[in-house]
C-alpha positions as CSV (number, residue, x, y, z in Angstrom):
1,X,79.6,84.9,85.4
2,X,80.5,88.3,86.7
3,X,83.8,90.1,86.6
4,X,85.0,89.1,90.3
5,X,83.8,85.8,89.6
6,X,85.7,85.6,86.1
7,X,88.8,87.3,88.0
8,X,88.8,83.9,90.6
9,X,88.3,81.6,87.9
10,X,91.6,82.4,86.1
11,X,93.8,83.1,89.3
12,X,92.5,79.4,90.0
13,X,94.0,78.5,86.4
14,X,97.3,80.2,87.1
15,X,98.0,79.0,90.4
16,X,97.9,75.5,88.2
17,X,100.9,76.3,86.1
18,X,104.7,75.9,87.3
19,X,106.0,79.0,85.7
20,X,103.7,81.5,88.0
21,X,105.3,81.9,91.2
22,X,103.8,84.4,94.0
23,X,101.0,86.9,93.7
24,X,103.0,89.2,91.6
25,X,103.8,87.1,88.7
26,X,100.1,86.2,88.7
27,X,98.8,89.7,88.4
28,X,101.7,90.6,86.0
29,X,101.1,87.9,83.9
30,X,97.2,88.6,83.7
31,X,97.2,92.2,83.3
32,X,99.8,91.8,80.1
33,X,96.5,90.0,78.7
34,X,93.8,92.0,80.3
35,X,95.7,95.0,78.6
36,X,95.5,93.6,75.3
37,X,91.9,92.4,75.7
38,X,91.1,95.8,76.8
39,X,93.0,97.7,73.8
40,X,91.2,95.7,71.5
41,X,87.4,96.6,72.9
42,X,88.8,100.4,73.2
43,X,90.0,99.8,69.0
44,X,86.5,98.2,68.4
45,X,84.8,101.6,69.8
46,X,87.2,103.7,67.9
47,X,86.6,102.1,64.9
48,X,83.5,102.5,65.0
49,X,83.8,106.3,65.0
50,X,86.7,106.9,62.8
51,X,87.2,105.1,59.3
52,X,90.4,106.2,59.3
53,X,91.7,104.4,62.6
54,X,94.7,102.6,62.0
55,X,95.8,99.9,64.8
56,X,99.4,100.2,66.1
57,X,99.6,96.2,66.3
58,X,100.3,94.6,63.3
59,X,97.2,92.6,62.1
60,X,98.5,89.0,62.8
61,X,99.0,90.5,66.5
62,X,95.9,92.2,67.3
63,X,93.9,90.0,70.2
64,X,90.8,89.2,68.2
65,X,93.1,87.6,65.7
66,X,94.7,85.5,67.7
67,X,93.2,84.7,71.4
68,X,89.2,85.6,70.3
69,X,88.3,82.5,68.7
70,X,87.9,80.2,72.2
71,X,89.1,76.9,69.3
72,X,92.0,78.9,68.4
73,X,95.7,78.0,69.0
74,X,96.5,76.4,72.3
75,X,99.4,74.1,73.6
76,X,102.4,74.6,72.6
77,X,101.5,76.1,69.3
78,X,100.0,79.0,70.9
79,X,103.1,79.5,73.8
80,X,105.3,79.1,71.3
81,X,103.3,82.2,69.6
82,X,103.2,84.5,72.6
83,X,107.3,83.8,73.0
84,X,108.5,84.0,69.5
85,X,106.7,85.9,67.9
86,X,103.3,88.3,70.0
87,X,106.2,89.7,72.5
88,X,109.1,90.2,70.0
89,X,107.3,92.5,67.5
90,X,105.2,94.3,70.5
91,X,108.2,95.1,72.3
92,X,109.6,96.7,69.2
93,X,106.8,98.1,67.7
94,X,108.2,101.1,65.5
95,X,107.1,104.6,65.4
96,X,105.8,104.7,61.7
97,X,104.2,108.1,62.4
98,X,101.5,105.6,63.7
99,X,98.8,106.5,66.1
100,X,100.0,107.3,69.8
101,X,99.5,103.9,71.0
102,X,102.1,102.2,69.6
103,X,104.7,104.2,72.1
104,X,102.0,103.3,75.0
105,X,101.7,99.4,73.8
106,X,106.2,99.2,73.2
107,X,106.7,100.5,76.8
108,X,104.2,97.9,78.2
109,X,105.7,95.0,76.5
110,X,109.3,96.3,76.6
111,X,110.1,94.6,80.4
112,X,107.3,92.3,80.3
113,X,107.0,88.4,80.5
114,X,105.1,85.6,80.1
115,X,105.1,83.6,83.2
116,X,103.2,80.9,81.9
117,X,104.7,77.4,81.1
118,X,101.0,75.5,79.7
119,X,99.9,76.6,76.6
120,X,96.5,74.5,77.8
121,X,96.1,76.9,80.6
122,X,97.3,79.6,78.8
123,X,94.1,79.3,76.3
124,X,91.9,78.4,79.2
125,X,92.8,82.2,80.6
126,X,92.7,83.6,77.1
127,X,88.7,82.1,77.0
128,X,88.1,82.8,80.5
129,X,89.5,86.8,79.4
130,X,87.4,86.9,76.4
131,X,84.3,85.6,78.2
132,X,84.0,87.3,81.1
133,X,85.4,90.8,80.4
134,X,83.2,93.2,77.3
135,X,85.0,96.4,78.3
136,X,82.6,98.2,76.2
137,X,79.5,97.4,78.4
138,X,79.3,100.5,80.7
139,X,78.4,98.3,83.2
140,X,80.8,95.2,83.2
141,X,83.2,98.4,82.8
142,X,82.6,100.0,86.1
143,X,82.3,96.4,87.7
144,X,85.4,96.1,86.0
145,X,87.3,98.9,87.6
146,X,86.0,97.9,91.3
147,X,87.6,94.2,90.7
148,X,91.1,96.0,89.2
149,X,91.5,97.7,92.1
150,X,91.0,94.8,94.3
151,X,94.0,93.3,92.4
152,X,96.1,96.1,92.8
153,X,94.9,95.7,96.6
154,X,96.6,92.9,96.5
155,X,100.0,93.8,95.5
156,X,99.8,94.6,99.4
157,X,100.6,90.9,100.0
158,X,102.7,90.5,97.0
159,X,106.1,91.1,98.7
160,X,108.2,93.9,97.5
161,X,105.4,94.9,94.9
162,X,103.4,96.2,97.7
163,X,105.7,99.1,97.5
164,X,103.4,100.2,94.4
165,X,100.4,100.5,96.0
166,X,99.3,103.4,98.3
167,X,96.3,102.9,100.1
168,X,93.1,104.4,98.1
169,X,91.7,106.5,101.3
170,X,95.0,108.2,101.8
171,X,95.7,108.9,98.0
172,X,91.9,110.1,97.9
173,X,92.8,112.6,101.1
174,X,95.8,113.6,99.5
175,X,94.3,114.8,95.9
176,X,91.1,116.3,98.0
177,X,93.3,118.5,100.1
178,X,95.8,119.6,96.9
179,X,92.5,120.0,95.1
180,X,93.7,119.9,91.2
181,X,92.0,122.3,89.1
182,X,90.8,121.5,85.1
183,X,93.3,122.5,83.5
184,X,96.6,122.0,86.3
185,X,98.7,120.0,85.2
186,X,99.6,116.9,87.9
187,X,102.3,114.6,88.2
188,X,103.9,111.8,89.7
189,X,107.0,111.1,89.4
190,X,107.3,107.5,90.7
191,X,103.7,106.6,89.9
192,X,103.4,102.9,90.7
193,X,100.4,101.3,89.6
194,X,98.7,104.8,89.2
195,X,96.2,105.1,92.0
196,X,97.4,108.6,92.6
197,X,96.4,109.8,88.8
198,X,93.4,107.8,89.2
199,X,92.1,109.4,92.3
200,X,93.4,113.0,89.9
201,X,91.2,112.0,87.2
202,X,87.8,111.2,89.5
203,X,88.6,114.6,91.4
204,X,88.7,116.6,88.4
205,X,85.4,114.9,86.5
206,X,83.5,114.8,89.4
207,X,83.8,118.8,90.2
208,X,85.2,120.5,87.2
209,X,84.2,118.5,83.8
210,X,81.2,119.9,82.8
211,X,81.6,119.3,78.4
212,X,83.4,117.5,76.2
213,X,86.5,120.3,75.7
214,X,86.7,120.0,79.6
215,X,87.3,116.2,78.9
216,X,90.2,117.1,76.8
217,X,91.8,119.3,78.7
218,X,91.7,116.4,81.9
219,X,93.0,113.9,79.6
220,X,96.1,116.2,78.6
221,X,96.4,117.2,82.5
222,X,98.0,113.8,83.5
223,X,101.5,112.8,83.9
224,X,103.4,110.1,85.2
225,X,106.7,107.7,85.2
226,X,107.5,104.5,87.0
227,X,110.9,103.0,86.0
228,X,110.1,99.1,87.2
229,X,107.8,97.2,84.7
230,X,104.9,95.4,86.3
231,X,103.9,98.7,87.7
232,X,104.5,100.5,84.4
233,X,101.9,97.8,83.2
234,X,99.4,98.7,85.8
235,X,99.4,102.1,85.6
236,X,98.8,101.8,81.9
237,X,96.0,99.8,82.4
238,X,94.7,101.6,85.0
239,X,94.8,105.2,82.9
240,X,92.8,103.2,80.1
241,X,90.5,101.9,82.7
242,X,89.7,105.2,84.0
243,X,89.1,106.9,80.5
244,X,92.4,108.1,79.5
245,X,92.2,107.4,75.6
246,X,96.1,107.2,75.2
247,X,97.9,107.1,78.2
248,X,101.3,108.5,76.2
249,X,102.3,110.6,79.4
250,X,102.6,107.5,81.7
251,X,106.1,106.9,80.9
252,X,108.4,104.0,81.5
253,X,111.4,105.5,83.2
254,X,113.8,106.8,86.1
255,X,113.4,110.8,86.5
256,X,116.0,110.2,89.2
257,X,118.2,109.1,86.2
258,X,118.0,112.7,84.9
259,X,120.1,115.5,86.0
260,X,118.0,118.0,88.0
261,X,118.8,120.9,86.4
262,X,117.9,119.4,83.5
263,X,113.9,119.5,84.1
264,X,113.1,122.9,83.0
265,X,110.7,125.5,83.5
266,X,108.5,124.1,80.3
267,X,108.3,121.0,82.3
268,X,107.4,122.5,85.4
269,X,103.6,121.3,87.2
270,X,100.9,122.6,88.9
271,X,100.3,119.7,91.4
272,X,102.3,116.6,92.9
273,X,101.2,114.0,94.5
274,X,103.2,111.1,95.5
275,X,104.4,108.2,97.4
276,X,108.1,107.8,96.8
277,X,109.8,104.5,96.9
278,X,111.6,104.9,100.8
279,X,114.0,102.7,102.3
280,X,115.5,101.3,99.2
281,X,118.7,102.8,97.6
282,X,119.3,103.5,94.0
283,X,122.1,102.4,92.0
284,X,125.7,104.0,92.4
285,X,125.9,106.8,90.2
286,X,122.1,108.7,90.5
287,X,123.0,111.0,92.7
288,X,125.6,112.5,90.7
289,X,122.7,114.1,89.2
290,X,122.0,116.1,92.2
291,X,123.6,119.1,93.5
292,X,126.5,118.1,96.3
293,X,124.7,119.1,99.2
294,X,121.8,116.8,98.6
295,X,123.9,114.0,97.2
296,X,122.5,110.5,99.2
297,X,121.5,107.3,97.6
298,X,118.2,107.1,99.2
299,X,115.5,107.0,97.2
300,X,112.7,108.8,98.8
301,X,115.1,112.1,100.1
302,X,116.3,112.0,96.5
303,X,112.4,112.2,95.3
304,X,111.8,115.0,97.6
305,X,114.3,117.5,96.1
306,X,113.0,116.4,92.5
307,X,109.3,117.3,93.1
308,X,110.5,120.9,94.6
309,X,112.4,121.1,91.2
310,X,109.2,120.3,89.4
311,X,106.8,122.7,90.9
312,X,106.1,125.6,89.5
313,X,106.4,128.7,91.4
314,X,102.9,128.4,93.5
315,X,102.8,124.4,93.3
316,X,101.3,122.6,95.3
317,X,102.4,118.5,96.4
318,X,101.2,115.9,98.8
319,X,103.8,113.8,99.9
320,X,104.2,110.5,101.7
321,X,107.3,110.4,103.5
322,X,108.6,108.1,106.6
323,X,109.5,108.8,110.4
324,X,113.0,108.8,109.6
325,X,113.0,111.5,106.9
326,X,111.4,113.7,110.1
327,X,113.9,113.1,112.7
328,X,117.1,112.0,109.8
329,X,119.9,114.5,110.1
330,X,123.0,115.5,107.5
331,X,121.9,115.6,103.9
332,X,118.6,114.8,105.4
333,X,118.5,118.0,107.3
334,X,120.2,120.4,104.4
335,X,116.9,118.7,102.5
336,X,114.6,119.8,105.1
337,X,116.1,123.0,105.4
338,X,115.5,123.9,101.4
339,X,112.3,122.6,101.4
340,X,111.2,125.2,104.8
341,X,113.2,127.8,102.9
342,X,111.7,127.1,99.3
343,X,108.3,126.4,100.4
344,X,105.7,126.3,102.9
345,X,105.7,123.2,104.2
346,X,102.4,124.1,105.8
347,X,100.7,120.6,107.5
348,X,102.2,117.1,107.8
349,X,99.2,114.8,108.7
350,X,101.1,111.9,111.1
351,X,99.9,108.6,110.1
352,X,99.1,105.7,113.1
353,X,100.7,102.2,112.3
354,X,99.4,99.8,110.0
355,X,98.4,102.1,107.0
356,X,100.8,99.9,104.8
357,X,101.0,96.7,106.4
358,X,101.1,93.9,105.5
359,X,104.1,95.1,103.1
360,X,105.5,97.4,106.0
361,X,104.6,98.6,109.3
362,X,107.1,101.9,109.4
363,X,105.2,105.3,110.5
364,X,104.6,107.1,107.8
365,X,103.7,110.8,106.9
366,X,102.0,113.0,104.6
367,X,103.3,116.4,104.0
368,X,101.8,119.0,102.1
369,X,103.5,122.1,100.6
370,X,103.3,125.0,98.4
371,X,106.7,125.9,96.6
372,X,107.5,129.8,95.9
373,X,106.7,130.9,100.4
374,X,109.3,130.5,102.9
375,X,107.4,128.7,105.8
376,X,106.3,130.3,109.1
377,X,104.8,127.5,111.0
378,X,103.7,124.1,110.3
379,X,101.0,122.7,111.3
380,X,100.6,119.3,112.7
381,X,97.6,116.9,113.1
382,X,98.1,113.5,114.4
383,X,95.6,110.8,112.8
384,X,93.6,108.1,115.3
385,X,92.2,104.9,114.6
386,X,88.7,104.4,114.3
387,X,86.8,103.7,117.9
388,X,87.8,100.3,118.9
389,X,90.9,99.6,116.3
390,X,94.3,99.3,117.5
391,X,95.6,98.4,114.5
392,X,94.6,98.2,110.7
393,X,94.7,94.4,108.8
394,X,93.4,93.3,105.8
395,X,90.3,92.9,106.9
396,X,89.9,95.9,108.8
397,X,92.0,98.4,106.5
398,X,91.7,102.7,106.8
399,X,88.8,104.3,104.9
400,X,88.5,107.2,103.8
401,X,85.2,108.6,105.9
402,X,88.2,108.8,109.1
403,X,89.6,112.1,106.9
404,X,86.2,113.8,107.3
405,X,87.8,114.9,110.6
406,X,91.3,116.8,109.1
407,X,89.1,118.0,106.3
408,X,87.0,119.2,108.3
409,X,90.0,121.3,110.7
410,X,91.6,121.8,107.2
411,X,90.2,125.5,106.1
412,X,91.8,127.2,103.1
413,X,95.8,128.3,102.8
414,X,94.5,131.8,101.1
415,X,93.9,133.0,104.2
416,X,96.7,131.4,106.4
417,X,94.6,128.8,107.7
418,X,93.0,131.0,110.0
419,X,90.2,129.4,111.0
420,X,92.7,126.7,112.1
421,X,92.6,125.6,116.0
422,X,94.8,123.5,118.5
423,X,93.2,120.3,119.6
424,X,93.7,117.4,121.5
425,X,95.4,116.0,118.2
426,X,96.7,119.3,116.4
427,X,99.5,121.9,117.1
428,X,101.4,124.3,115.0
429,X,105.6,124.4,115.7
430,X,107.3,128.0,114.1
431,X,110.0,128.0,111.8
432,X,112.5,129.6,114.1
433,X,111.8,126.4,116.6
434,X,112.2,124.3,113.9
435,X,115.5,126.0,112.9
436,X,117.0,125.9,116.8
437,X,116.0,122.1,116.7
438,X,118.3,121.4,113.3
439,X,115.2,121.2,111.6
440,X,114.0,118.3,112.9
441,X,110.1,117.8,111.8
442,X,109.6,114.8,114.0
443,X,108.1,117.0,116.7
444,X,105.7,115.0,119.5
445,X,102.2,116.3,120.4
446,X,102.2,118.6,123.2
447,X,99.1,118.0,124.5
448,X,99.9,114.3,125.6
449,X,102.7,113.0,128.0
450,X,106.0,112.5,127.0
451,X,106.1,108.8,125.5
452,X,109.2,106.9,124.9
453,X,108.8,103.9,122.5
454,X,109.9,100.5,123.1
455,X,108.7,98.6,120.2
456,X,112.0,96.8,119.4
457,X,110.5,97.0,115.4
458,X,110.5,100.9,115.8
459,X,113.6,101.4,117.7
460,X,115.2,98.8,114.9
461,X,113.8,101.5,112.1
462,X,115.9,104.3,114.0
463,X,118.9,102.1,114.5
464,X,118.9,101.6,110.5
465,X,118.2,105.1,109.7
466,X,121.1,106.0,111.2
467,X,123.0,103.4,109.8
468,X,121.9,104.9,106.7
469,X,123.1,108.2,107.4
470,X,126.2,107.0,108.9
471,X,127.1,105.3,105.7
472,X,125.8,108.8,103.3
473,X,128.9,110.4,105.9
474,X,131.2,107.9,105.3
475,X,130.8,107.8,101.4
476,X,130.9,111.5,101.4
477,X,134.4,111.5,103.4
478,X,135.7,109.0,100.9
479,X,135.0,111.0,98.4
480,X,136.6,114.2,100.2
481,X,139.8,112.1,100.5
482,X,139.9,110.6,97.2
483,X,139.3,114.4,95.5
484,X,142.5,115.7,97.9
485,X,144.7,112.5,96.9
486,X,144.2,113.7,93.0
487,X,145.0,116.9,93.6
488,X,148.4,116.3,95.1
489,X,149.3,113.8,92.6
């Protein structure tokens, strides 16, 4: 049976057990044991070609001891295994001076679950895994990769967990135009399931890995951090997937949760590229690591003054970023004003509708800047569908072939972008325009007629923005008042 095949046989399995519910659960619960599966035909290899190799998982643990043998434990014997005893000693795996995985293997286990109620169904998965999946065949490995990113795909449908996957043909565009060299180091500092670092790793193999020290110096290059677990998971996977031996640097954490001027220069990066988390709000308390000025509760603005900490002088980041982060004003608009000030905020490519649906349909973004240059002008190019789509859907989603237009206007930021041209869908707005208008970045294309929206879903997305902002004002005055009443007393 082939991998796809294999990968429909056991979603069929799973959707036969009461303790999976939704799309997410499913993939969470099979990636824990693809992961395993897959860390155990990796182990094999380096076995092979080190006598020295010591597993971090404890013998009794290891997947060819326990799920290989297709007559092994089942029923209740073998959920009561996975329960009590496979997840406890995973999740606290101790250093030991042990090999690199173990911290890799603790932080995958450390917020996962098993889902699964059947220990019947739970074998029949296990033998279904151990059939159909030989990650050491180069073949069934690259087949392999295809089908994983299907499943991440369909975190799209999974509820919130679609706000973990970013389209690949706009992460591809993204990386393409940044451009990583060999030995830059890139980062993203709310990584999801990893497509981002993926799309890093095939850019740099493809045009700068030429020898095996070249190899090292990629798989050093890559860094990482999602703070929710089922992403953590399938970023993991994904980095091991994609040839990163031990994906140490994909951590499982918050950088919000650290105070900015904490990350120092020694943890500084050549390249960012990212899709924040937007329209959620982190928990009371994270913005106290940021300076008063940009003090707000929303995620994504909060992200945005991070990855200007994190670059180094001469950085470069793609960013996805939201409608109402273009037109937001207070704390929005002091953010805007550092990042025009700090760096040159050089093109933001405006996305149609769609790009994310199903999970959202908000506008979206993608700004790209160098840190260390004030800004002059920004240049603006406004994306189309493809001849005869109005809209994307699953089955007609973006590709990455309808960049070959911007990469083509592109040209190269050494020289200013000189050979840069207005079109029908491109124009450039000056900094000192963009200053008179209070900085707001949400600026229409002049070449077409003024157009005043009336979808009620976009005008509901501007009533909430500013909902949002009226709330940062009103926590900020609270906070004035409650400061001045403490001082008298």
């Amino acid at each position: 049976m082939s991998v796809s095949g294999t990968i429909k046989s056991i979603q069929n399995i799973m959707w036969k057990d009461v303790g999976v519910d939704g799309d997410a659960q499913r993939i969470g619960q099979l990636v824990w044991m693809l992961f395993l599966k897959i860390l155990d035909d990796r182990e094999q290899e380096w076995e092979m070609l080190d006598d020295n190799y010591r597993s971090p998982i404890p013998e009794t643990y290891r997947w060819r001891n326990w799920a290989a043998n297709s007559e092994g434990m089942t029923g209740e014997t073998l959920k009561g295994f996975i329960d009590n005893e496979l997840f406890p000693t995973l999740q606290s795996l101790g250093s030991q001076g042990a090999h690199p995985m173990t911290y890799v293997v603790r932080g995958v286990f450390e917020d996962t679950y098993n889902y699964m109620k059947s220990g019947q169904l739970i074998r029949q998965v296990i033998n279904k895994i151990q059939e159909g999946v030989d990650f050491n065949k180069s073949q069934e490995r690259h087949a392999f990769g295809d089908m994983y990113e299907t499943l991440l795909r369909d975190l799209q449908n999974a509820g919130n967990a679609g706000e973990f996957y970013t389209p690949r043909p706009v992460t591809e565009f993204m990386v393409r135009m940044v451009d990583p060299k060999l030995d830059e180091k890139v980062m993203d500092p709310a990584c999801g399931t990893g497509g981002f670092l993926t799309c890093t790793i095939e850019h740099k193999r493809s045009r700068y890995v030429k020898t095996a020290e070249d190899e090292r110096t990629l798989q050093a290059s890559i860094f990482g951090v999602e703070k929710k677990p089922l992403p953590h998971l399938l970023a993991t996977t994904n980095m091991i997937l994609h040839g990163i031996e031990v994906p140490s640097q994909i951590r499982h954490d918050n950088t919000l949760a650290k105070p900015l001027i904490s990350w120092g220069p020694s943890e500084r990066v050549h390249c960012i590229v990212a899709n924040p988390p937007f329209g959620g709000m982190e928990e009371d308390g994270i913005e106290t690591n940021f300076p008063a000025a940009f003090r707000t509760r929303e995620t994504a603005d909060l992200f945005l003054v991070l990855i200007m900490q994190l670059l180094k002088d001469g950085g470069r980041a793609a960013v996805v970023l939201p409608d109402g982060f273009l037109f937001g004003e207070g704390i929005k608009s002091r953010i805007k004003e550092k990042l025009l000030t700090d760096c040159n905020l050089h093109t933001i490519v405006r996305l149609p509708n769609g790009v994310f649906n199903p999970y959202t349909g908000i506008k979206t973004n993608l700004l790209f800047f160098t840190k260390g240059t004030p800004t002059k002008q920004v240049w603006f190019y406004e994306h189309q569908y493809p001849a005869g789509v109005k809209n994307y859907s699953k089955t007609r989603p973006m590709r990455i072939e309808e960049f070959a237009v911007e990469e083509a206007w592109w040209g190269n930021e050494a020289d200013a972008f000189a050979t840069r041209v207005e079109s029908q869908f491109a124009w450039k707005v000056s900094l000192e325009e963009l200053q008179a208008r209070n900085w707001n970045l949400d600026c229409k294309n002049p070449h077409v007629g003024e157009q005043v929206s009336q979808d009620p879903d976009e005008l509901l997305r501007k009533y909430a923005t500013l909902q949002g902002e009226i709330s940062d004002l009103r926590d900020q005055l609270r906070t004035v008042l409650t400061e001045a009443l403490e001082r008298q007393v």
